[in-house]
N, C-alpha and C positions, 0 to 999 in steps of 0.2 A: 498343233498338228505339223512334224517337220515334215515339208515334202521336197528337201532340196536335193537334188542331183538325181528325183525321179524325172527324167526328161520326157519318157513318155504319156506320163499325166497331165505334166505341163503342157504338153502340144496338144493332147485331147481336150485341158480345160481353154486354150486358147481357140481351138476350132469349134467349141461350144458357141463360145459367146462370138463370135466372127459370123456366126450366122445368119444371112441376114430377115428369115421368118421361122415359124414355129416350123413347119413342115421342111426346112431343111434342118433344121437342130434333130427332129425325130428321123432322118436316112443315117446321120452320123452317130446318132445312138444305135439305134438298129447295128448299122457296120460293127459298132466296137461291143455292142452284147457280143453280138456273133464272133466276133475275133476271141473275146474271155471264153464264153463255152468252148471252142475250140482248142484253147491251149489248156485250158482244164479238164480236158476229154484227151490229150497229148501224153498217150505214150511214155515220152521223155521224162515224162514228169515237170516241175517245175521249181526254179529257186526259190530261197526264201525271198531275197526281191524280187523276183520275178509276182510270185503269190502275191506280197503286200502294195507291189503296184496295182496290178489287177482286182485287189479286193478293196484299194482307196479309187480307183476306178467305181465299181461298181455301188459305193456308198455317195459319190458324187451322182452317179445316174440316179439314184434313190432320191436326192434333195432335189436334184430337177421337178421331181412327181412321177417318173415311170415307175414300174413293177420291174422290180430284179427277180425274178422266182429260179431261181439257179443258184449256187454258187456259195450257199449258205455253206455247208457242210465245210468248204476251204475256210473261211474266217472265222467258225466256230476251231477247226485245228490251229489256226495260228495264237489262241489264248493258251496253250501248251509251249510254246516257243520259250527257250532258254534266255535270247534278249531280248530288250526292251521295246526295238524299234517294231518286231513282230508281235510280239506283246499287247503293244498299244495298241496296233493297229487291231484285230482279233477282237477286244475287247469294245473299242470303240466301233466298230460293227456291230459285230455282235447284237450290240443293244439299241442298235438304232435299227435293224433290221427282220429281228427278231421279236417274238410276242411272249409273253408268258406259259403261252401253250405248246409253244414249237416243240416236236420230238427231239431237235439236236441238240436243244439245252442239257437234257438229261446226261448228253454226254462230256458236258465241259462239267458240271458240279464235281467231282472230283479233284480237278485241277484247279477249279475255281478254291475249291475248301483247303488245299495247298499252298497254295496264294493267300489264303487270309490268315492260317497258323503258322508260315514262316517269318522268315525275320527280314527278309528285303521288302521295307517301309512302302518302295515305291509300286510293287507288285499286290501289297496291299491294299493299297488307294485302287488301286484299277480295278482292283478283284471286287470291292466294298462298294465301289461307283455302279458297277454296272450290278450288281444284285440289287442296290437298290434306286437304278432304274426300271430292273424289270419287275422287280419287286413279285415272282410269283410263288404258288404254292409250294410245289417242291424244292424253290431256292429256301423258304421257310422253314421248311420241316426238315434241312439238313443241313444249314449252314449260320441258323440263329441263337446255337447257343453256342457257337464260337464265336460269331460275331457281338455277342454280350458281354463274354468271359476278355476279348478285348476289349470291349468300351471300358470294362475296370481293371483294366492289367496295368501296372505301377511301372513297366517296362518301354510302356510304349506311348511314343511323344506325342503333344496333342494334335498334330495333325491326323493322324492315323485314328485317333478315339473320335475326332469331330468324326473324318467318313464314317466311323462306324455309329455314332448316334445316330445320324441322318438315315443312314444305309438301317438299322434297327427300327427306326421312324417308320419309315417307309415298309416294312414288312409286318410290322404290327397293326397302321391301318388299310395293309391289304388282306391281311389273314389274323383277325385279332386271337380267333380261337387258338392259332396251331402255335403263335408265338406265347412262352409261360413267361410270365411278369412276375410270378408269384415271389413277394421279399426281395423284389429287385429294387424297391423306391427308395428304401436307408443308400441304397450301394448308388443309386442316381443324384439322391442329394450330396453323397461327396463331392461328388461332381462342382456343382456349387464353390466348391475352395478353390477351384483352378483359379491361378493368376493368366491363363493363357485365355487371347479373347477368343478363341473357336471353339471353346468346349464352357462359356461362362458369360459369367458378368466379368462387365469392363477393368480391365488396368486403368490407371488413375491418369496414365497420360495418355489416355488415348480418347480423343474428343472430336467432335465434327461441329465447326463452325463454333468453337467455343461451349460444345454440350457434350458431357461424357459417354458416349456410345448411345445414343437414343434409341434406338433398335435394339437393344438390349435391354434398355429401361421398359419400353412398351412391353417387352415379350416379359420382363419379371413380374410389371406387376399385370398384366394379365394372366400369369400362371396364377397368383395368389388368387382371382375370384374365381379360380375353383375347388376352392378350399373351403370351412365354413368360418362363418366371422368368426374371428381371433376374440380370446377372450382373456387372455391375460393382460391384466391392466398394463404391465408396463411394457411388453412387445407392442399393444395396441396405441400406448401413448408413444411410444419411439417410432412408431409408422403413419401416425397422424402427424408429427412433427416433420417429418421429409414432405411430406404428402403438402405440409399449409407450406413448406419454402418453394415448391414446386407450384401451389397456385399461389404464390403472391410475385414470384421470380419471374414469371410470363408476361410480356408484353406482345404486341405487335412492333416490328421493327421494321426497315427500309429493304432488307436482305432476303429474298424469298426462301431462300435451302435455309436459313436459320428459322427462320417463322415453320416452317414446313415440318422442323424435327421437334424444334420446342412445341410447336402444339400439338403434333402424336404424342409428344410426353404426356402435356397439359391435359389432353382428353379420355386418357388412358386414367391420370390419377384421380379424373373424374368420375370415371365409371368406377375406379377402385373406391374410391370414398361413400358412393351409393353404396355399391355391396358390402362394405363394414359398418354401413348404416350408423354414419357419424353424426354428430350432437347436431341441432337445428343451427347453433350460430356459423359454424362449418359448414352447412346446407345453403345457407343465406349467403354464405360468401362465394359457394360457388353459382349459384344463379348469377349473384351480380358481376361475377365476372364474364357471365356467359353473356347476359345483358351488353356489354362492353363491343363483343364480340361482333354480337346480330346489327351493333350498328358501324361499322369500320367501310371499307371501301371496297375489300379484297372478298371478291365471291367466293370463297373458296372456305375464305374464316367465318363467312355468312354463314354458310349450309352449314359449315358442323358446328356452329354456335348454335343454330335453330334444332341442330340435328340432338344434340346432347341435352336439350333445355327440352327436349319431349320427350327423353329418357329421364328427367327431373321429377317430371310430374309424376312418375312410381313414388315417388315420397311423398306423403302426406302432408308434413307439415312445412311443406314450401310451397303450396297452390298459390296463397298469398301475396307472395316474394315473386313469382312468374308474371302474374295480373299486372304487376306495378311498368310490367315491359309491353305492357300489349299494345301499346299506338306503336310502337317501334315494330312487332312483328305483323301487323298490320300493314303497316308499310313494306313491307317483304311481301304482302301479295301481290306489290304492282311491281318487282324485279324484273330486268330480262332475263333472268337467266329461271328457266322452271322450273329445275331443280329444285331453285330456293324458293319459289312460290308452293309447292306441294311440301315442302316441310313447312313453311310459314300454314297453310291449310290444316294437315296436322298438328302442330303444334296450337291453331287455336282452335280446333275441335277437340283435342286433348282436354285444354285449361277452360273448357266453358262448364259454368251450371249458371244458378239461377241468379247468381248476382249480376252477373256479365251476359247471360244468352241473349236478351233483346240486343244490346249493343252490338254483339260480334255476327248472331243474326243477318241483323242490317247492315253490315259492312258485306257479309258473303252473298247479299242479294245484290248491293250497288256495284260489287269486283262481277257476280254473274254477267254482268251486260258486256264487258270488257275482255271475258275470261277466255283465254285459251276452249277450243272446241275439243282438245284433248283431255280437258279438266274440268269441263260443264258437269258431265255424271257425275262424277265425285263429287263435284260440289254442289250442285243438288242433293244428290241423298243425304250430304252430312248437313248442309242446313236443316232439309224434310226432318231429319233425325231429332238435331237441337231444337228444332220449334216443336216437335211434337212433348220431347223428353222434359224442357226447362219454361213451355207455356208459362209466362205469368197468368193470362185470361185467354180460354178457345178462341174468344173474336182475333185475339194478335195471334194465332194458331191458323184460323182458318188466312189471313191476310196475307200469310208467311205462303201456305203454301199455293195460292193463290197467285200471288207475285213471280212463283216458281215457274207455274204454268209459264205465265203470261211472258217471262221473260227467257228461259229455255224449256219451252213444250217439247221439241226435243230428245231429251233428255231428263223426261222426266217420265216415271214408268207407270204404270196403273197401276201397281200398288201404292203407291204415294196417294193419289187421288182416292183411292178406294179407302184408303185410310182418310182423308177428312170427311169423306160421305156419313163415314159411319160415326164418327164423332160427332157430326150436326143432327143423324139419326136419332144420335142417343140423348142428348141435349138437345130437350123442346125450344129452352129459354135462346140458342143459338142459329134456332133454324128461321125467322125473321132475318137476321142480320145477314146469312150464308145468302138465304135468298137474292138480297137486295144488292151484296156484292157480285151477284155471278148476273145478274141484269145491270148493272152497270158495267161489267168486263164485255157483254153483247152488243153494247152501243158501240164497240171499236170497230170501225170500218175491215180491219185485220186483227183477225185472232186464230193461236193456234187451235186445232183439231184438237188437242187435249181437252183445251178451254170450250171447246164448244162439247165435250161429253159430260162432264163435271156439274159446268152451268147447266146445260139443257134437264140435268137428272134432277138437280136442285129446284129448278123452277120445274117441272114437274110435281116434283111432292110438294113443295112449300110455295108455289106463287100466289096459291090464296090467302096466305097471309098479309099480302101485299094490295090486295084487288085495290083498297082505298087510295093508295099511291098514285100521283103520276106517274103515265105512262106504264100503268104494272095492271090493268084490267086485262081479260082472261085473253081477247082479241090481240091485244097488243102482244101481250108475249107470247104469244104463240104467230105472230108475226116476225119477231125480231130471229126468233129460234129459227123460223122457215127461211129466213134470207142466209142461213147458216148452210144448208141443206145442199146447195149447189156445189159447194168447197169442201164439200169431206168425203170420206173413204163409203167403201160398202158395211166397212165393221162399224161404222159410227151411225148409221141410217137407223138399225135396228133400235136406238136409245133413240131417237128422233121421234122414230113411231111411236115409240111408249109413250115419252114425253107428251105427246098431240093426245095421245086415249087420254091421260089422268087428268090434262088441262080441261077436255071436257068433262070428265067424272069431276072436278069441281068449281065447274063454273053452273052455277044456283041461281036466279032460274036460268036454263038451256035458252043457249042463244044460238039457232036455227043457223044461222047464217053461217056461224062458225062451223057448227054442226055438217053443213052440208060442205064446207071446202076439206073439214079435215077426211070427210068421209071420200071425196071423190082421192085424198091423197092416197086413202087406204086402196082404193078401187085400182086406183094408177100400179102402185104396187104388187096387185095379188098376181101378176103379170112378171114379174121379176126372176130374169133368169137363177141370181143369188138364191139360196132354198131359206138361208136365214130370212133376209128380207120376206120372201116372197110369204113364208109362216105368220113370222109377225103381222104382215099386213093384214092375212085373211083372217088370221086369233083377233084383232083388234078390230075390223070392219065387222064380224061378226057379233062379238061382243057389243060394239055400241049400239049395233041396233036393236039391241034388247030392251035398251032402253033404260026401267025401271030397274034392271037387274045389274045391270054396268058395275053400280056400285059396289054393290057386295062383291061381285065375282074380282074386280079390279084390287081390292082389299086383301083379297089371298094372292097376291103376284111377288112374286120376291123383291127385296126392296131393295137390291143391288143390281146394276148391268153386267149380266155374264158376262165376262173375258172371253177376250175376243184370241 
């Protein structure tokens, strides 16, 4: 942007910033809005510097953050202008001030499509920048098949065909329908032979940090996966061979901009070699290079070593090959940096089944205690998940989610819990052990609210499998549960109540005693502003003093706790 020997812009951008708060910067804006409408409402008319000072004016007030609403209709005329310096200016407005919808565009498309089919190079770039800044519908629909018919014209240098692929880019994914493509793809892959690097792949001396155009290399071979795997053996043997010097080429080095380009190479011919779906022993080298990676010093090559080795696991026959790293990415769950702990997370709930779930299990229940509070949920459900999915036996199932409780109740939701209910439901053989575990989790002087809905529901149906046990006769636990009673919510009281009716529904013979405190609990309750509570307690004091009939009627109750 030349702005030399505009003096009066100069003074205005120097009175800007001399200002010494915001509310005096807004009186000297204000002033000079008002000085531009004024001499653009002038009679006299105005010069062409006169015009392009005032309109590089009014796109500076623009980047401050005010509203210009004025003044548009002068900068859209100065893209008509015969020189350069008006020119610019016009155009570089224009499209910074300007929407896709504005009326006034309508009226530069003419001159704009004049500018792109003649032959001054330079009026060309401007004209092809600012279309596909604005990139709108009717710049599409009247000026994208000249601007095509340039991206393949043999006349014109590759400066001019780069604006225009870019400036094409851009109007195809703003308006894919009105731009036709149709037999354009033979005429873009010519393209491809340029020796110039803004319209191709790299010239051979042109390298960064000793790597041949890296950004060119990512962007080729991410064009090739969206293509379908190549099937000619010997193009596919000639792209496999780039492909293994490019992962055996890669190192970590001392140099970060070198490390930084060769490994968007490296991770790119990574994902290329997935989607060619290349041989297992090509598979196996690149894990173990990834391997390499996840253990180095530099966070950066961490995450996309963990980040790529969870895009591994789509291939089947390297599960194997991943495993052999798992103490390694285990240890990226105790990272500082989180990023690389929730791909470490990922990546082993990725690589788990049944040969590894107990182990990686237990590692996500001992990092729980430790873990980020923004990462507790997650890691909760995806253990709840792995233990319920790679159970070697329900008991190390119910233990799992147990420990979940116990150690982020939290974060841990009711369906999780609702889900080991009913799995000890459904399994006679597991409902002793469930039992005995959620009356040993009651003896902690602190326990979550979770933990006391779970246990209390458990030792409700199943504590008579226990009566023989210390400390598990009918009294007992229905003591340990009642010292729960004071610490929990109004939504957990209702599963409280239950729990006290079915303890007496089987405690054989009726013990009076018991009988008469849980009743007076009922009695306490049927008082209760809560309309849940205050239900349950009159359904359940009513029912037990039936007595004989307890039984049965208690046996048709649903054998879940409503959600609360």
């Amino acid at each position: 942007m030349a702005l030399s020997g505009m003096r009066g812009l100069s003074v205005f951008i120097s009175d800007i910033r001399n200002c010494p708060n915001k509310e005096q910067e807004r009186l000297r804006v204000d002033k000079e809005l008002g000085n531009i409408r004024t001499r653009f409402k002038s009679e006299k008319g105005l010069t062409h510097y006169e015009k392009k000072k005032y309109v590089w004016k009014m796109l500076y007030i623009h980047m401050l953050g005010y509203d210009v609403d004025f003044g548009h209709m002068e900068a859209v005329s100065l893209i008509s202008a015969p020189k350069y310096p008006e020119k610019q200016v016009g155009y570089i407005v224009t499209s910074s001030l300007l929407n896709e919808n504005h009326d006034f565009l309508r009226l530069a498309i003419n001159t704009v499509r004049n500018d792109i089919i003649g032959r001054n190079e330079t009026f060309q770039c401007l004209a092809l920048t600012m279309v596909g800044n604005i990139g709108g519908r009717e710049f599409s629909e009247s000026l994208a098949p000249d601007v095509q018919k340039l991206l393949i014209s043999s006349s014109c240098r590759p400066l001019v065909r780069k604006k225009a692929a870019l400036c094409l880019l851009r109007l195809y994914r703003k308006n894919p329908d009105v731009v036709n493509i149709d037999g354009w793809a033979d005429r873009m892959a010519q393209l491809l032979d340029e020796r110039d690097l803004g319209t191709k792949i790299y010239p051979q001396e042109y390298t960064y940090y000793g790597i041949p155009s890296p950004w060119l290399q990512v962007k080729a071979m991410r064009a090739l996966q969206y293509f379908p795997t190549i099937e000619d053996p010997n193009i596919r043997r000639s792209l496999f061979e780039v492909l293994q010097r490019i992962l055996m080429g890669t190192d970590v080095v001392k140099n970060v901009n070198k490390n930084n380009a060769s490994h968007a190479v490296l991770f790119e011919a990574l994902a290329l070699v997935m989607h060619l779906d290349a041989e297992k022993e090509m598979m196996s080298q690149c894990v173990a290079l990834l391997g390499k990676f996840i253990a180095v010093r530099e966070p950066n090559i961490r995450y996309l070593g963990l980040e790529n080795m969870s895009r591994m696991l789509m291939v089947t026959d390297v599960h194997d090959s991943i495993k052999r790293h798992q103490a390694q990415i285990i240890t990226s769950l105790k990272d500082p940096d989180i990023s690389i702990r929730r791909r470490a997370l990922d990546l082993l709930y990725g690589m788990c089944d049944v040969s590894n779930a107990k182990d990686i299990v237990e590692e996500l229940l001992q990092y729980l205690s430790t873990a980020d509070f923004a990462m507790r949920e997650e890691l909760s459900l995806k253990a709840a998940i792995l233990a319920e999915k790679f159970a070697p036996d329900l008991s190390w199932y119910v233990d799992v989610i147990l420990q979940l409780i116990d150690k982020a109740g939290d974060f841990v939701s009711d369906d999780i819990w609702f889900r080991v209910v009913q799995f000890v439901t459904n399994n006679e053989d597991l409902q002793p052990y469930a039992a005995a575990k959620a009356r040993e989790y009651l003896d902690k002087p602190a326990i979550h609210e979770t933990m006391v809905k779970v246990s209390a529901y458990l030792l409700g149906e199943y504590s008579h499998l226990l009566a023989r046990r210390p400390g598990c006769s009918p009294k007992e636990i229905f003591t340990v549960i009642h010292e729960k009673l004071p610490t929990v919510s109004t939504t957990t009281i209702p599963i409280l109540l239950s729990t006290y009716a079915k303890i007496l529904m089987h405690t054989q013979p009726a013990d009076p005693e018991l009988q008469k405190i849980v009743w007076a609990i009922f009695n306490k309750y049927e008082s209760c502003i809560d309309v849940e509570i205050q239900q349950r307690a009159v359904e359940y004091f009513a029912l037990s003093k039936k007595g004989a009939a307890l039984m049965d009627i208690l046996a048709e109750m649903p054998k879940f706790p409503e959600r609360q």
